[in-house]
N, C-alpha and C positions, 0 to 999 in steps of 0.2 A: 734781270731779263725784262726789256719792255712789253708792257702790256699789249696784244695784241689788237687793234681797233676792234672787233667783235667781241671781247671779252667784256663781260660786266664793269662798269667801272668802278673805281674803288670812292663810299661815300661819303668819307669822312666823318666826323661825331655826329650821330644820329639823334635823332627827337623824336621818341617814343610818342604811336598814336594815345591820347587823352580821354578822344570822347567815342562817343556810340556809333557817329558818323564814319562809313568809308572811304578811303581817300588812300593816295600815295604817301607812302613814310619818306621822309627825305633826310639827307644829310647835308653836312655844309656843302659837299660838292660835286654830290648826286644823287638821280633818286636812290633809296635803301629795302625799298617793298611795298607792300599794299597791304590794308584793310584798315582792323579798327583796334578801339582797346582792349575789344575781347578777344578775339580771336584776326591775327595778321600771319600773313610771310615775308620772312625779311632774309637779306643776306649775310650768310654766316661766313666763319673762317674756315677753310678746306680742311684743316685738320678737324675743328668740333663735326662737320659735317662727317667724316669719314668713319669719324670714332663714332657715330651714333649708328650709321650703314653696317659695322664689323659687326657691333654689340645686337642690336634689334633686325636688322631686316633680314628674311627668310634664306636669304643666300650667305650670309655672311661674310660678302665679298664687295668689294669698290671697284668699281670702274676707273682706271685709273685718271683716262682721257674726258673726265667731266673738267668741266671750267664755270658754269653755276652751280654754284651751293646756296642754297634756301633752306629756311629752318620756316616750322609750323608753330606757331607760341598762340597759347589761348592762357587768357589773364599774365598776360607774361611769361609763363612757365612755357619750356621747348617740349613740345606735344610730337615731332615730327619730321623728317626732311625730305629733300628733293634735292636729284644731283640731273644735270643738264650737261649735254656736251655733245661730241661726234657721234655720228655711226660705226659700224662696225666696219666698214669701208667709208672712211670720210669724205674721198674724193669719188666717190659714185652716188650720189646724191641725185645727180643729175636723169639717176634710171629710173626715178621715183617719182621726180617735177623736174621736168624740163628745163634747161638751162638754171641750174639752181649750182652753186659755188660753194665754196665751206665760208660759214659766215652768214648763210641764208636760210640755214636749218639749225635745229638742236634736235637730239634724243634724249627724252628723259630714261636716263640713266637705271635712276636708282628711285624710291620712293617707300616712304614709311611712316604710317602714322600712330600710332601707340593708342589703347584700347581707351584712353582717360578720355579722345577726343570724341564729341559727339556724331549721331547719325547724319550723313552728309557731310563728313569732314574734309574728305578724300576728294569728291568734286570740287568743294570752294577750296581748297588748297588748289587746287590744279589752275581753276579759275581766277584767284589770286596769282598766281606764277604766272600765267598767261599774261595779264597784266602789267606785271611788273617786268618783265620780258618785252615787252612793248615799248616801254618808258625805255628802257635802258640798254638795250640791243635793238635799236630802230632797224635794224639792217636785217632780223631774224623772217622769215615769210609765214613759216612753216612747222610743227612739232610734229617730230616721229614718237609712235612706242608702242612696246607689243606688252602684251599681256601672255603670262604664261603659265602654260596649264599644267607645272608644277606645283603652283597654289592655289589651286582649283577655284581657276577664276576664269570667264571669257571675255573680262573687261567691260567688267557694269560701270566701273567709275569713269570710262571713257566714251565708253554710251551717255552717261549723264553729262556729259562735259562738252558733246555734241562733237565728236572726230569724227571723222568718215571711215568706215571698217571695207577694210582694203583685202579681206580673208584672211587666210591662216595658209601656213607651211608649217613642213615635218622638223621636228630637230631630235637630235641623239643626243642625251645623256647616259653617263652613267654615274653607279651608285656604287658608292666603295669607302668600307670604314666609317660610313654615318656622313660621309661630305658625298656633294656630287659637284660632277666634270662634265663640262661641257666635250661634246668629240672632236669639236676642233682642235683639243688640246693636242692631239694625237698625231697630227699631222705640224703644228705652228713651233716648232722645234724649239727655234731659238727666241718666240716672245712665250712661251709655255713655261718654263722655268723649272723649278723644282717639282713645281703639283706635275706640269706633263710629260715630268719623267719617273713621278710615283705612278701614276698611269698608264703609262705605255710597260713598266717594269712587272705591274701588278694585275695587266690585263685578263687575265685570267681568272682573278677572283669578282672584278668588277662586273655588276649585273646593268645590261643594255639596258634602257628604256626610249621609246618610241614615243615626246611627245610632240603637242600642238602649240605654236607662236601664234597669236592672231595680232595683226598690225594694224595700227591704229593713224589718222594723220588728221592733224586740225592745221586748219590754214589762218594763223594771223593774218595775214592780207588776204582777203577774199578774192580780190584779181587773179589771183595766183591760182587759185583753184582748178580752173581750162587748161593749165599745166600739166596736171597730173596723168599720170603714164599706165597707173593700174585701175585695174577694174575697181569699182565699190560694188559692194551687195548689203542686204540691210541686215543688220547687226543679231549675231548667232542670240541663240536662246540655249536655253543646259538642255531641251530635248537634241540639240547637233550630237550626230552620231562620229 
């Protein structure tokens, strides 16, 4: 299958940053990531990526519809990932930022960074992808992503990262058997699969939860910002009730 012209391209034999200096990692035949010797993000293979998302990240689940993969590596060792791709409605981008196409956004996906990594790891990661996102999807404007207050978090690492916080919406989970399910399962029949038909089977044991998504958006191209279609307000604090 040909690569999609918005998709990352693929870099060829890579050359490992050397020194202390930051800069873009490159390959023979594009860029590969950014930073330095210590700590960079580079692009990995969809499966190392996915296998790291099932094993460490809080959900144990992968996105399927991501199409960058980034890895986090400090002194070389993989500290970390980031998975990048559509929304959840791909082709309504445009209720977000105006006249925006698929191709002119990403959502990060997925994101995980393992405890080894130090304080502020999670912003210069971001900040590095951002980057390297630049270089290699010229075409991207814009980064979607929510924070979710499953991990009791209201999105400090996107506060530091400097996104515009666009508020929060409700979302239904539930909690069943030690996994949880999103409620759309409930109703997406035939993309739900197996899990949303353990759930809709088993609704009865599974315990509702009522939480909060708060949405996050940084604008690569600053032009692009006068686009935007939602309100901002300035960025929650843990007293939000």
């Amino acid at each position: 299958m040909a690569r999609k012209p918005f998709h990352p391209p693929v870099p060829g034999e890579i050359k490992l940053p050397t020194s202390e200096k930051k800069g873009y990692i490159h390959g023979t035949k594009a860029v590969a990531g950014f930073g330095n010797r210590v700590y960079y993000v580079m692009k990995i293979p969809v499966a190392e990526a996915r296998d790291v998302i099932i094993k460490h990240h809080y959900s144990h689940r992968i996105v399927n519809n991501s199409y960058v993969h980034l890895g986090v590596f400090m002194d070389g060792n993989l500290v970390g990932v980031l998975q990048f791709g559509y929304a959840l409605n791909p082709h309504r981008a445009n209720s977000i930022v105006a006249d925006t196409v698929v191709g002119e956004y990403l959502e990060l996906n997925r994101m995980w960074l393992s405890d080894e990594a130090p304080r502020n790891s999670e912003s210069m990661a971001i900040s590095y992808a951002i980057k390297y996102i630049k270089a290699a999807i010229p075409t991207c404007a814009w980064i979607q992503s929510f924070a979710d207050e499953r991990c009791g978090g209201l999105g400090v690492v996107y506060q530091a990262s400097n996104f515009v916080y666009c508020g929060f919406h409700f979302t239904y989970f539930y909690e069943l058997d030690g996994e949880t399910y999103h409620s759309m399962l409930l109703t997406a029949h035939k993309k739900a699969g197996k899990r949303g038909r353990y759930l809709r089977e088993n609704l009865d044991r599974a315990e509702k939860k009522k939480l909060r998504q708060f949405r996050y958006i940084y604008f690569i191209k600053k032009n692009w910002q006068p686009r935007l279609k939602m309100k901002t307000f300035p960025y929650p604090k843990p007293s939000l009730n």
